[in-house]
BASEGU-708345 format. One record per residue: residue number from 0; y, z, x of N, C-alpha, C in turn; residue in three letters. Coordinates in pm, 1 decimal. Layout:
BEGIN
<vexro><num>NUM</num><n_c2>Y</n_c2><n_c3>Z</n_c3><n_c1>X</n_c1><ca_c2>Y</ca_c2><ca_c3>Z</ca_c3><ca_c1>X</ca_c1><c_c2>Y</c_c2><c_c3>Z</c_c3><c_c1>X</c_c1><residu>ala</residu></vexro>
...
This chain:
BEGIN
<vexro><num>0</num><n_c2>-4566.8</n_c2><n_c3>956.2</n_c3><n_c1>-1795.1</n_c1><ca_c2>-4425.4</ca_c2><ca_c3>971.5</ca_c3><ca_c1>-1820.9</ca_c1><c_c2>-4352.0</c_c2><c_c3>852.4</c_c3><c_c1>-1759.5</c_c1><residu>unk</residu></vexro>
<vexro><num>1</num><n_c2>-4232.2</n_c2><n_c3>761.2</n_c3><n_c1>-1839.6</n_c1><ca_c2>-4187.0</ca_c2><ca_c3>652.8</ca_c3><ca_c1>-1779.2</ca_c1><c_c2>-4069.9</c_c2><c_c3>695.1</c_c3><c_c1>-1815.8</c_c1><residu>unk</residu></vexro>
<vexro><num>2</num><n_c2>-3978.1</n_c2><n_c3>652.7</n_c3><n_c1>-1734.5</n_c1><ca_c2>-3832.6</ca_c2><ca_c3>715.5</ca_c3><ca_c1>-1668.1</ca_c1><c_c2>-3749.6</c_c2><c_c3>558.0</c_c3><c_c1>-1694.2</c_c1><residu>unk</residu></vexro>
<vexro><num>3</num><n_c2>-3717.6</n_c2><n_c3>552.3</n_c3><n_c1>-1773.1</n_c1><ca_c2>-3604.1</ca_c2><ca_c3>404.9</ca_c3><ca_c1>-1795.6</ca_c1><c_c2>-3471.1</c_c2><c_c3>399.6</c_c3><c_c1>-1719.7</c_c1><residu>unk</residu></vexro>
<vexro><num>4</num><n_c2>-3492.3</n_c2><n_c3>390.4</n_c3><n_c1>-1575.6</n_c1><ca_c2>-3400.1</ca_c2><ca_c3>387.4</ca_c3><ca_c1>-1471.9</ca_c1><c_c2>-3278.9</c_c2><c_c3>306.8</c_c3><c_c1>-1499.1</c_c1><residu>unk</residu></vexro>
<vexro><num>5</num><n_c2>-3279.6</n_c2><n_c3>183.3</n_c3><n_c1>-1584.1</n_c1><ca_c2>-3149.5</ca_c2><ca_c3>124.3</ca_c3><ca_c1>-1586.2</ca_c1><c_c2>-3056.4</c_c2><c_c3>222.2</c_c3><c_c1>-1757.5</c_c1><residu>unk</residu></vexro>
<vexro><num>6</num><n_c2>-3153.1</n_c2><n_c3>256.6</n_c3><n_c1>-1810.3</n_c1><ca_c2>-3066.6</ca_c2><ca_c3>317.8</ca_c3><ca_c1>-1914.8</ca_c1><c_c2>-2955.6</c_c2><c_c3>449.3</c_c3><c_c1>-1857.3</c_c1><residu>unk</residu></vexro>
<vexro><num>7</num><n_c2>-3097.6</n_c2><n_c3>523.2</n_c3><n_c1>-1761.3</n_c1><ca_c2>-3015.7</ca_c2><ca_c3>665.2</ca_c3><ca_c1>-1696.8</ca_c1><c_c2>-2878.8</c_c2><c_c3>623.2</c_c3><c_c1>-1599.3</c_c1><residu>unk</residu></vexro>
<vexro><num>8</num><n_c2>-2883.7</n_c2><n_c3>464.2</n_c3><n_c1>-1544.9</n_c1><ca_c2>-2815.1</ca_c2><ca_c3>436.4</ca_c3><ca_c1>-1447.0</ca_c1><c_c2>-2670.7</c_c2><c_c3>346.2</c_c3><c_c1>-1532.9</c_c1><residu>unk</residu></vexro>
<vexro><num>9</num><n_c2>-2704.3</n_c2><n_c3>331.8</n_c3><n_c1>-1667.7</n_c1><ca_c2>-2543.3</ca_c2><ca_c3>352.0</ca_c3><ca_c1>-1751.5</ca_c1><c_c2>-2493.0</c_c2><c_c3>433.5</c_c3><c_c1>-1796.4</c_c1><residu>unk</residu></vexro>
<vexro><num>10</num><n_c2>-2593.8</n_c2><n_c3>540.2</n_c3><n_c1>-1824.7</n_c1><ca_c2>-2555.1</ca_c2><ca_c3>698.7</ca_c3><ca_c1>-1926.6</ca_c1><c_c2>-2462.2</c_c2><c_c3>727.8</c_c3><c_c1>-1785.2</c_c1><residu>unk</residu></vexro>
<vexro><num>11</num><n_c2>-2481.2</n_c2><n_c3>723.6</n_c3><n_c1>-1680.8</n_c1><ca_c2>-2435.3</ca_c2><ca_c3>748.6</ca_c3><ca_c1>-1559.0</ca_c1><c_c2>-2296.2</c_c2><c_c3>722.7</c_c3><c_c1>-1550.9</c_c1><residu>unk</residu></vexro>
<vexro><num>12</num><n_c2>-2320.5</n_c2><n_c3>618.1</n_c3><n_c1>-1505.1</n_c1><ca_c2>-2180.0</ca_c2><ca_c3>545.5</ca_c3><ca_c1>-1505.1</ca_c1><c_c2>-2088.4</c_c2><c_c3>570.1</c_c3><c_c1>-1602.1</c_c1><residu>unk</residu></vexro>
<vexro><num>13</num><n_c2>-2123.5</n_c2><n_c3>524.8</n_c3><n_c1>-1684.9</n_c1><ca_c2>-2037.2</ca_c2><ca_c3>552.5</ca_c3><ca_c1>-1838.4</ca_c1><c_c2>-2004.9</c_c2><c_c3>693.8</c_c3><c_c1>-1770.9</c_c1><residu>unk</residu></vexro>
<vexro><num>14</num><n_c2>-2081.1</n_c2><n_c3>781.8</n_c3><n_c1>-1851.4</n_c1><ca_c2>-2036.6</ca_c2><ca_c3>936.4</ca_c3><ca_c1>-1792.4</ca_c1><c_c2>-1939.5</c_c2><c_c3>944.3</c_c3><c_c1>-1675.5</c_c1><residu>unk</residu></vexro>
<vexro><num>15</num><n_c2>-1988.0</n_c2><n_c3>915.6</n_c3><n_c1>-1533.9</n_c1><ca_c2>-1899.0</ca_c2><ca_c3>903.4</ca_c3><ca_c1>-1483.3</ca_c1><c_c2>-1709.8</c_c2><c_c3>842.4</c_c3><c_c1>-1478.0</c_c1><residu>unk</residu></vexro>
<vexro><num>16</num><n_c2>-1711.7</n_c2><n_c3>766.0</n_c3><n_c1>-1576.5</n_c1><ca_c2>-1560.6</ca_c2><ca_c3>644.5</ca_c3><ca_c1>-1574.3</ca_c1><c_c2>-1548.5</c_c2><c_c3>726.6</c_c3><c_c1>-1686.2</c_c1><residu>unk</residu></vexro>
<vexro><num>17</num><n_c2>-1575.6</n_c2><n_c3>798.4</n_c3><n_c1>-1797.4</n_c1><ca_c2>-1489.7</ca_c2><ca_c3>898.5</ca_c3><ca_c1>-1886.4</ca_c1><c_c2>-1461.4</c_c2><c_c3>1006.7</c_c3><c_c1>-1807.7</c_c1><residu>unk</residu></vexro>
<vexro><num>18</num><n_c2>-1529.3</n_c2><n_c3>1055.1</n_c3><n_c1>-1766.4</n_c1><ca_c2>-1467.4</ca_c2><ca_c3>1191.3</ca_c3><ca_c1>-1694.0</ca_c1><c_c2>-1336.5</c_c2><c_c3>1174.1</c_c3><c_c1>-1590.0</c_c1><residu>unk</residu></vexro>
<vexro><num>19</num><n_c2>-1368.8</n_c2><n_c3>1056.3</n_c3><n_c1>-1508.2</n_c1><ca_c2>-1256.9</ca_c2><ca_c3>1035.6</ca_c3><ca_c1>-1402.4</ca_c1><c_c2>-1119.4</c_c2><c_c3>953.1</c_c3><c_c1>-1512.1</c_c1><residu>unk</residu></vexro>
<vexro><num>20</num><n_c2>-1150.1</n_c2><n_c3>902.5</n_c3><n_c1>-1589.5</n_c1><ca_c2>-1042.8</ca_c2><ca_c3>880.8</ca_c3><ca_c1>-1695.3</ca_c1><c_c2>-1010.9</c_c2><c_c3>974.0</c_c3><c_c1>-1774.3</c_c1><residu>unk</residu></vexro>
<vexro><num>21</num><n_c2>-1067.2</n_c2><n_c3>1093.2</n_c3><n_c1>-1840.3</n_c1><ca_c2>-977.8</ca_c2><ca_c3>1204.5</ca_c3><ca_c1>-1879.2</ca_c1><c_c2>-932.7</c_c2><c_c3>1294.4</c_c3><c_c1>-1806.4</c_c1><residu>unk</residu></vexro>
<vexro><num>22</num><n_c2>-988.8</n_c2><n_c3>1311.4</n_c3><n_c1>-1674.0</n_c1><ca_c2>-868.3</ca_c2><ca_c3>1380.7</ca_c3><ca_c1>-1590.4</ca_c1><c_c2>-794.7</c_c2><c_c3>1307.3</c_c3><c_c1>-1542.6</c_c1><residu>unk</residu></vexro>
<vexro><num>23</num><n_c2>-776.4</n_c2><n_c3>1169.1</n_c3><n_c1>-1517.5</n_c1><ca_c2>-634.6</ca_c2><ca_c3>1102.9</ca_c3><ca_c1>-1477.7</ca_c1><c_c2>-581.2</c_c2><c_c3>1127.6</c_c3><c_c1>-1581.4</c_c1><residu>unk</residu></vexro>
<vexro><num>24</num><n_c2>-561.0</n_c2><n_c3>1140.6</n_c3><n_c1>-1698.9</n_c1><ca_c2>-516.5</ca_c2><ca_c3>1141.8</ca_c3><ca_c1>-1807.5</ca_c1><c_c2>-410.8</c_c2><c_c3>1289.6</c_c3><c_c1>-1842.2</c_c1><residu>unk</residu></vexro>
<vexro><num>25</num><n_c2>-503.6</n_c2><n_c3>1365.4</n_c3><n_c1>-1784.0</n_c1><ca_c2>-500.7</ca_c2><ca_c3>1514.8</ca_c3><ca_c1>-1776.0</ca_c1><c_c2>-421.2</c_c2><c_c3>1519.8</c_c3><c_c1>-1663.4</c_c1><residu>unk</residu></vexro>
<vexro><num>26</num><n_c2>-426.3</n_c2><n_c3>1496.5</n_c3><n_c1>-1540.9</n_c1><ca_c2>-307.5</ca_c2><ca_c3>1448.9</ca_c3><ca_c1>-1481.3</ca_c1><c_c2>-185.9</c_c2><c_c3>1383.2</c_c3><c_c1>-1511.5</c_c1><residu>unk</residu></vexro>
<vexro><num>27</num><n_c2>-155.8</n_c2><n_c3>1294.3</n_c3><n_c1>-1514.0</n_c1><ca_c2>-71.9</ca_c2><ca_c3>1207.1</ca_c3><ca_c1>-1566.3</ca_c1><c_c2>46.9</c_c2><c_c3>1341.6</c_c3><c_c1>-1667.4</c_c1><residu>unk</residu></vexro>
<vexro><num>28</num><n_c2>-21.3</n_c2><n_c3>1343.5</n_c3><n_c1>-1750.5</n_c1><ca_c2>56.4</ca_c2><ca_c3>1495.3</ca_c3><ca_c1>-1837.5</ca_c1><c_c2>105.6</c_c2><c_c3>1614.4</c_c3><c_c1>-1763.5</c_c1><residu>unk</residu></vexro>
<vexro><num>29</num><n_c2>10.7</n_c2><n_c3>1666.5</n_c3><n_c1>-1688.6</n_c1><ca_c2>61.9</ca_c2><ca_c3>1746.1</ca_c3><ca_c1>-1569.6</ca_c1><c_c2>169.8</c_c2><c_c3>1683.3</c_c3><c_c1>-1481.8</c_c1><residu>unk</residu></vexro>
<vexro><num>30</num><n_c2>150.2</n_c2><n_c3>1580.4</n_c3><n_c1>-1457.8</n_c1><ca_c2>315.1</ca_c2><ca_c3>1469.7</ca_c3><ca_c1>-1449.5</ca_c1><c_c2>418.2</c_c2><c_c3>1473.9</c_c3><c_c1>-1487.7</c_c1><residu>unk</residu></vexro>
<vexro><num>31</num><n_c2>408.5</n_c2><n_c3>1439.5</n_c3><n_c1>-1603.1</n_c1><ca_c2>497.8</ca_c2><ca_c3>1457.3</ca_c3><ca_c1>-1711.9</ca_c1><c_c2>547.7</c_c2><c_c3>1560.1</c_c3><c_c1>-1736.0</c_c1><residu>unk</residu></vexro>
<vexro><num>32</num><n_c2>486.0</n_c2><n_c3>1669.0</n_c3><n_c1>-1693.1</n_c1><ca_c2>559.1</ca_c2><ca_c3>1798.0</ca_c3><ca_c1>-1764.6</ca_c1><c_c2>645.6</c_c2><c_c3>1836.3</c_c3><c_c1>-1634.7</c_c1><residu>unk</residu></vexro>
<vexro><num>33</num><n_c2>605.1</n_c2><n_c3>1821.1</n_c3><n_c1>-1490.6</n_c1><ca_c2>649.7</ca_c2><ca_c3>1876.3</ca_c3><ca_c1>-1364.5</ca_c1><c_c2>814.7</c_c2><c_c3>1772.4</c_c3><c_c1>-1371.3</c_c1><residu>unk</residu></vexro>
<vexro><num>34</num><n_c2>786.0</n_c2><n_c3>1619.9</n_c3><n_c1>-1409.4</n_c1><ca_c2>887.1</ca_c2><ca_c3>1547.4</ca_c3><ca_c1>-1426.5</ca_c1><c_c2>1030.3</c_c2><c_c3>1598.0</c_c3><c_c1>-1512.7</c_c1><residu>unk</residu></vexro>
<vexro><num>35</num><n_c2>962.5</n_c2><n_c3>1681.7</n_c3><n_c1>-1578.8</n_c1><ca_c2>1083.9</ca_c2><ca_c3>1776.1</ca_c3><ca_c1>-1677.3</ca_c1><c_c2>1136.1</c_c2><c_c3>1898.4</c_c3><c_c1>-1654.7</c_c1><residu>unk</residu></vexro>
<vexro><num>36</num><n_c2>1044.5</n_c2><n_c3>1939.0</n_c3><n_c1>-1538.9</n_c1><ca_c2>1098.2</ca_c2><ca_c3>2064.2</ca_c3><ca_c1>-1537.1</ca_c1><c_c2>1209.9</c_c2><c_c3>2036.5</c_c3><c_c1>-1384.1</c_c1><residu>unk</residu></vexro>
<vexro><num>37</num><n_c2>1149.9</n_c2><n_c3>1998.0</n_c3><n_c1>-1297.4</n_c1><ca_c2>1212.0</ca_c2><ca_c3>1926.0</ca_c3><ca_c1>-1240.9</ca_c1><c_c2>1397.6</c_c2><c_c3>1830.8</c_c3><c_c1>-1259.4</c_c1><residu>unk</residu></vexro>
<vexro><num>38</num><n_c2>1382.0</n_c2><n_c3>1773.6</n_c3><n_c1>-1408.3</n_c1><ca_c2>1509.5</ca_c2><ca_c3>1730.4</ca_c3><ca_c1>-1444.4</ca_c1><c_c2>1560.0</c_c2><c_c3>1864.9</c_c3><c_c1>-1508.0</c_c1><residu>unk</residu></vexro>
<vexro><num>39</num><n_c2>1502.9</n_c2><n_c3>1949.7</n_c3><n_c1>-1542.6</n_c1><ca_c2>1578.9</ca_c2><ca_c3>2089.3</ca_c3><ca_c1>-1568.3</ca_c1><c_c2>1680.2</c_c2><c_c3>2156.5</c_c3><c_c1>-1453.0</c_c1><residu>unk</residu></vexro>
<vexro><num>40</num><n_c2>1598.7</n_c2><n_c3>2125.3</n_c3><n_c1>-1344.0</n_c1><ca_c2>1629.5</ca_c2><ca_c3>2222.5</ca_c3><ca_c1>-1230.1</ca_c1><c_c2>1780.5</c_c2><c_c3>2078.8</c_c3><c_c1>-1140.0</c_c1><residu>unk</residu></vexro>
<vexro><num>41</num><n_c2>1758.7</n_c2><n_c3>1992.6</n_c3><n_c1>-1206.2</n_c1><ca_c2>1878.6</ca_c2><ca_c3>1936.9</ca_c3><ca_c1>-1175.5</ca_c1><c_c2>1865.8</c_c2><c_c3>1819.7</c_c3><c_c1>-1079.6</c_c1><residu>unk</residu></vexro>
<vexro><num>42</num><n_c2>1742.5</n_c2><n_c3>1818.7</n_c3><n_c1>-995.1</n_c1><ca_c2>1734.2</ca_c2><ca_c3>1687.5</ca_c3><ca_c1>-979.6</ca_c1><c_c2>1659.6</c_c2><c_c3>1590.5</c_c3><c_c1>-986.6</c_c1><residu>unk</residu></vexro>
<vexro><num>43</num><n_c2>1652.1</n_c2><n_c3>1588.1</n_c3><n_c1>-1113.1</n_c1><ca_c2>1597.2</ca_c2><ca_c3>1463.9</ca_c3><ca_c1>-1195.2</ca_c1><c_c2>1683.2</c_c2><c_c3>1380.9</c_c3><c_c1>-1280.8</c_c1><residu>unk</residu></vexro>
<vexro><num>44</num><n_c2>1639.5</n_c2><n_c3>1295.9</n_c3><n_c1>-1286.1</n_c1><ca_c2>1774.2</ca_c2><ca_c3>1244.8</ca_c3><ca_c1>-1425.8</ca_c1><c_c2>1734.3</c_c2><c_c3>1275.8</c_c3><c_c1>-1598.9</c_c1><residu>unk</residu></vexro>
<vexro><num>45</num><n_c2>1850.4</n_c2><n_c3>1328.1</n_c3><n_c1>-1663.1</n_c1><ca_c2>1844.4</ca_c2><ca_c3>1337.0</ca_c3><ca_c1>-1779.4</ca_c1><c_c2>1758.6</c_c2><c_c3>1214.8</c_c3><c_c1>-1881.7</c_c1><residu>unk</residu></vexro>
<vexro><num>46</num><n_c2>1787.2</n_c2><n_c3>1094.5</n_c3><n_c1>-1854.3</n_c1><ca_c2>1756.3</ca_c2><ca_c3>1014.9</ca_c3><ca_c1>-1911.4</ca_c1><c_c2>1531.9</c_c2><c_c3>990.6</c_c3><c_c1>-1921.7</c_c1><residu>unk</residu></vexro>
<vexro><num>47</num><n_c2>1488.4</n_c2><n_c3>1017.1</n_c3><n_c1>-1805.2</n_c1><ca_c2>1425.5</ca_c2><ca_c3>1025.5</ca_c3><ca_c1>-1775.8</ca_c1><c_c2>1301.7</c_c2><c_c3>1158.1</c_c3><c_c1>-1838.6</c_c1><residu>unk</residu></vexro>
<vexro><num>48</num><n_c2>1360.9</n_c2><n_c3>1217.3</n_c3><n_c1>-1886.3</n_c1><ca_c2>1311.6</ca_c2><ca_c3>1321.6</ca_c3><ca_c1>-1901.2</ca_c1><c_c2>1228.3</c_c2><c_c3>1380.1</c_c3><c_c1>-2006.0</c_c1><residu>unk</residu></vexro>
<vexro><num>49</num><n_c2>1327.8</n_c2><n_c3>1293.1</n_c3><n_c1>-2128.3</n_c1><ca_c2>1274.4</ca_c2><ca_c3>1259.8</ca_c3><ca_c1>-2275.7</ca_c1><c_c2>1148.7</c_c2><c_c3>1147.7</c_c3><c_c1>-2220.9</c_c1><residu>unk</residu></vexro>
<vexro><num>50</num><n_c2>1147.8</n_c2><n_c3>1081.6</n_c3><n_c1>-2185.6</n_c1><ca_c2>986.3</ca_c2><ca_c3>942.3</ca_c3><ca_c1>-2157.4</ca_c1><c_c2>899.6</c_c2><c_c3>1031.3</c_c3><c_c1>-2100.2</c_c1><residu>unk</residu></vexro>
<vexro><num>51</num><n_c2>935.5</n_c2><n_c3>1127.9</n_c3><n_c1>-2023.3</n_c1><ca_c2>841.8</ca_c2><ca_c3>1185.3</ca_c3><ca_c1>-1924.8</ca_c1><c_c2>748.9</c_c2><c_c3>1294.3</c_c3><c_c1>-2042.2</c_c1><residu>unk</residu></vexro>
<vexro><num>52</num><n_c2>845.3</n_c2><n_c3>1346.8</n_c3><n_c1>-2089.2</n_c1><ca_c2>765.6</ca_c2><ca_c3>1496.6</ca_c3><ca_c1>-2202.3</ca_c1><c_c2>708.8</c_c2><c_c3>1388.6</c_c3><c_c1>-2278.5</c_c1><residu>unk</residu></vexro>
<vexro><num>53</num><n_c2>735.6</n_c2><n_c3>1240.9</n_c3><n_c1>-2343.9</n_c1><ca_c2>670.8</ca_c2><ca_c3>1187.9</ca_c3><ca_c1>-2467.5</ca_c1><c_c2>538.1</c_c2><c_c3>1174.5</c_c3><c_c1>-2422.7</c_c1><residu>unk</residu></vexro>
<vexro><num>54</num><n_c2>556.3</n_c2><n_c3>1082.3</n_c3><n_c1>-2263.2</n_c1><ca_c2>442.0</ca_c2><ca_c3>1083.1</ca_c3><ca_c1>-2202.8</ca_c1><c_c2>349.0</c_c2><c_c3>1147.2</c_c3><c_c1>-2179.7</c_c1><residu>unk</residu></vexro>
<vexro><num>55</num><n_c2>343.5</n_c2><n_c3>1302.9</n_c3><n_c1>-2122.6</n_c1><ca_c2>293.8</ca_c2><ca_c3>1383.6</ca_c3><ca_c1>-2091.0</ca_c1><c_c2>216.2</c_c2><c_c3>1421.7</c_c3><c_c1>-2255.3</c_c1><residu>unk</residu></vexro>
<vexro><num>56</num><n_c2>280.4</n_c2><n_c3>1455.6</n_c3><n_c1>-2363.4</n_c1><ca_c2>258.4</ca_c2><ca_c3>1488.6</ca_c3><ca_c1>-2483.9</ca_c1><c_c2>125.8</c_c2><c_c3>1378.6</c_c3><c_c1>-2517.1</c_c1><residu>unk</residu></vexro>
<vexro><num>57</num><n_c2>175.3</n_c2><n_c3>1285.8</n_c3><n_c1>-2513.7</n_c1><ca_c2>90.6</ca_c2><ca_c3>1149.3</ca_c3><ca_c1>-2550.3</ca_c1><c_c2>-88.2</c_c2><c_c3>1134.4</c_c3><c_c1>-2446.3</c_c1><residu>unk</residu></vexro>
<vexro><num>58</num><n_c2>-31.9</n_c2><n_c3>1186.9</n_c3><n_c1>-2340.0</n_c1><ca_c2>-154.5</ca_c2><ca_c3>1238.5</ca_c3><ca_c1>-2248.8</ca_c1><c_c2>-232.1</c_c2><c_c3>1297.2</c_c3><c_c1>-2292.6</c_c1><residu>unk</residu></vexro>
<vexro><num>59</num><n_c2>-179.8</n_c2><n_c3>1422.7</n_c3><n_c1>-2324.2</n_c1><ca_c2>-272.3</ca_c2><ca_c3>1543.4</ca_c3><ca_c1>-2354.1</ca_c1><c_c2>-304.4</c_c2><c_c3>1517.3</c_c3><c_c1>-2468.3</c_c1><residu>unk</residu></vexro>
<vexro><num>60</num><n_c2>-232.4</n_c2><n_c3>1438.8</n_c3><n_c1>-2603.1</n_c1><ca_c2>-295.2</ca_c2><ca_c3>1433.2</ca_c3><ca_c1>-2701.7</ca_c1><c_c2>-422.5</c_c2><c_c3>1335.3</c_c3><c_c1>-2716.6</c_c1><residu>unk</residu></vexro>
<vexro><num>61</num><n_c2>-420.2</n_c2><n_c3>1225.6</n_c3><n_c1>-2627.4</n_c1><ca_c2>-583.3</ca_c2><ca_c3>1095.5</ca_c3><ca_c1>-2605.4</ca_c1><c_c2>-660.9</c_c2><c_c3>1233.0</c_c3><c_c1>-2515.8</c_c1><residu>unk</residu></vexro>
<vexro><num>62</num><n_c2>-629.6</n_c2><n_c3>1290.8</n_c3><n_c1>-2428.6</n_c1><ca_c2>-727.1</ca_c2><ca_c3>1412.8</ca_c3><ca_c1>-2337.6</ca_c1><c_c2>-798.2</c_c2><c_c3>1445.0</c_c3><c_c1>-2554.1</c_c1><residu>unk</residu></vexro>
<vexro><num>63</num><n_c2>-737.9</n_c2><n_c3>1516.0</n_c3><n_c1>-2612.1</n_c1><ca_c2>-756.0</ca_c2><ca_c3>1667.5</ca_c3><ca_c1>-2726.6</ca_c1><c_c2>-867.8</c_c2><c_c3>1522.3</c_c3><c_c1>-2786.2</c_c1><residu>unk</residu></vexro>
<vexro><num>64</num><n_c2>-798.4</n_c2><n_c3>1404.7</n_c3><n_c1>-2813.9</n_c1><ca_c2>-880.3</ca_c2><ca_c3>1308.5</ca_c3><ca_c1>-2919.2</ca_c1><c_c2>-1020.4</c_c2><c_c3>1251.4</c_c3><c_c1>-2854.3</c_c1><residu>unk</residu></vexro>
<vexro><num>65</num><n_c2>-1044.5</n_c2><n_c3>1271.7</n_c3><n_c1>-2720.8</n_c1><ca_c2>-1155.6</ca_c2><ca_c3>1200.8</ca_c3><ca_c1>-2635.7</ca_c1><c_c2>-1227.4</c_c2><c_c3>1329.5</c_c3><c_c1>-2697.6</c_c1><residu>unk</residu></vexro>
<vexro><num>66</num><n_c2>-1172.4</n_c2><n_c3>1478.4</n_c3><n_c1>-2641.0</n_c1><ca_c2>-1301.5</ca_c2><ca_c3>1557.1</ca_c3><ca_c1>-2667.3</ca_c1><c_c2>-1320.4</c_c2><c_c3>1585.8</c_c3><c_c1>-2800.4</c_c1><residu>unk</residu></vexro>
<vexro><num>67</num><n_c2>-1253.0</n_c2><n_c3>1625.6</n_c3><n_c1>-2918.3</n_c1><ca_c2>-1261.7</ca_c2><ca_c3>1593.4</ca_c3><ca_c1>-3004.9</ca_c1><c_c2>-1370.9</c_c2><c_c3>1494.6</c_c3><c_c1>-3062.4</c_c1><residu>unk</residu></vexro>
<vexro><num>68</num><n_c2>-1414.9</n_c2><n_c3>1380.3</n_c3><n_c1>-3036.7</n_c1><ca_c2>-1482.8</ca_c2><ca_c3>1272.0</ca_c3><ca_c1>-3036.0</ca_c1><c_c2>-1576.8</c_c2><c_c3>1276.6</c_c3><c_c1>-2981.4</c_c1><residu>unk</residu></vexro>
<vexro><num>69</num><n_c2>-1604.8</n_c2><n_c3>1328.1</n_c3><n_c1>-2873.9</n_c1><ca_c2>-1710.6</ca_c2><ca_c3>1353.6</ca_c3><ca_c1>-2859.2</ca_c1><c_c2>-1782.2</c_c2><c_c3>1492.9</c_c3><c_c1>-2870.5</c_c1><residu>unk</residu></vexro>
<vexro><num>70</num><n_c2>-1726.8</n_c2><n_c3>1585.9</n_c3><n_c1>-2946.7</n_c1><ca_c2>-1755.2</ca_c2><ca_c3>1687.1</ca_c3><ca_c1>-2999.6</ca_c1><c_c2>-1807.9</c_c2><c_c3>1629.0</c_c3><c_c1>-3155.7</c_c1><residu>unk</residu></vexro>
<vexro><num>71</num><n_c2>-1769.1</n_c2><n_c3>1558.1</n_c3><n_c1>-3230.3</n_c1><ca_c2>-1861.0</ca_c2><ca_c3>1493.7</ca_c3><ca_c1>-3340.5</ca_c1><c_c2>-1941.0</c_c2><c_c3>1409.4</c_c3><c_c1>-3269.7</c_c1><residu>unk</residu></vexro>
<vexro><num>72</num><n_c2>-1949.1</n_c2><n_c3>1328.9</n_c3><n_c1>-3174.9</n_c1><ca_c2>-2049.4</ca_c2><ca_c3>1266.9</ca_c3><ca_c1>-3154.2</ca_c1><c_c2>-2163.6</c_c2><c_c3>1361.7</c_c3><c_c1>-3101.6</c_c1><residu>unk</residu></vexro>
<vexro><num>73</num><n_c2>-2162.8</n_c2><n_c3>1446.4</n_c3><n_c1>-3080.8</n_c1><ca_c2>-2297.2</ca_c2><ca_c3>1555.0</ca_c3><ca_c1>-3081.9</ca_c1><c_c2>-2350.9</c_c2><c_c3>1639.6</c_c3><c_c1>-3191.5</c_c1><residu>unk</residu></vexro>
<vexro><num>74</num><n_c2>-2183.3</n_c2><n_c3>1691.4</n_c3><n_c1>-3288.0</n_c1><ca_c2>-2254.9</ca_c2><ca_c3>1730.7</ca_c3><ca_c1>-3429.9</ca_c1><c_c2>-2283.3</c_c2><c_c3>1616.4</c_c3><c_c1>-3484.6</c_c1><residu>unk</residu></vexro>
<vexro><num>75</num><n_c2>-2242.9</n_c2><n_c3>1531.5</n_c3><n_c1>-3486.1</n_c1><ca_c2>-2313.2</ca_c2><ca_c3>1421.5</ca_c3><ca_c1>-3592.3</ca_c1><c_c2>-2424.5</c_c2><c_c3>1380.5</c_c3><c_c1>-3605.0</c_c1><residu>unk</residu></vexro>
């Protein structure tokens, strides 16, 4: 049995830097949304508030399209 140590040691990595990039991501939105509720409650600024929900929206929607993507990349 031969074990191809540098292949397992990118599946790795790789693996690793998507995961810690879709939960910053996944964060970031959780951001965004606290940023609004926050300008609800009055002290936040109005202006601010609309960028923050687009943002947050825009988050979670690359989070839905990563797994998505890699949900065909396993049926496929």
């Amino acid at each position: 049995m031969h074990i191809d140590w540098a292949a397992l040691g990118s599946v790795f990595g790789v693996s690793l830097a998507v995961t810690v990039g879709l939960v910053g991501l996944f964060t970031l939105g959780i951001v965004g949304l606290t940023k609004r509720e926050a300008a609800a409650s009055g002290t936040g600024t109005p202006g601010s508030t609309a960028v923050a929900r687009t943002g947050a929206y825009a988050c979670f929607a690359l989070c839905a399209a990563a797994v998505a993507y890699g949900i065909f990349l396993i049926v496929a």
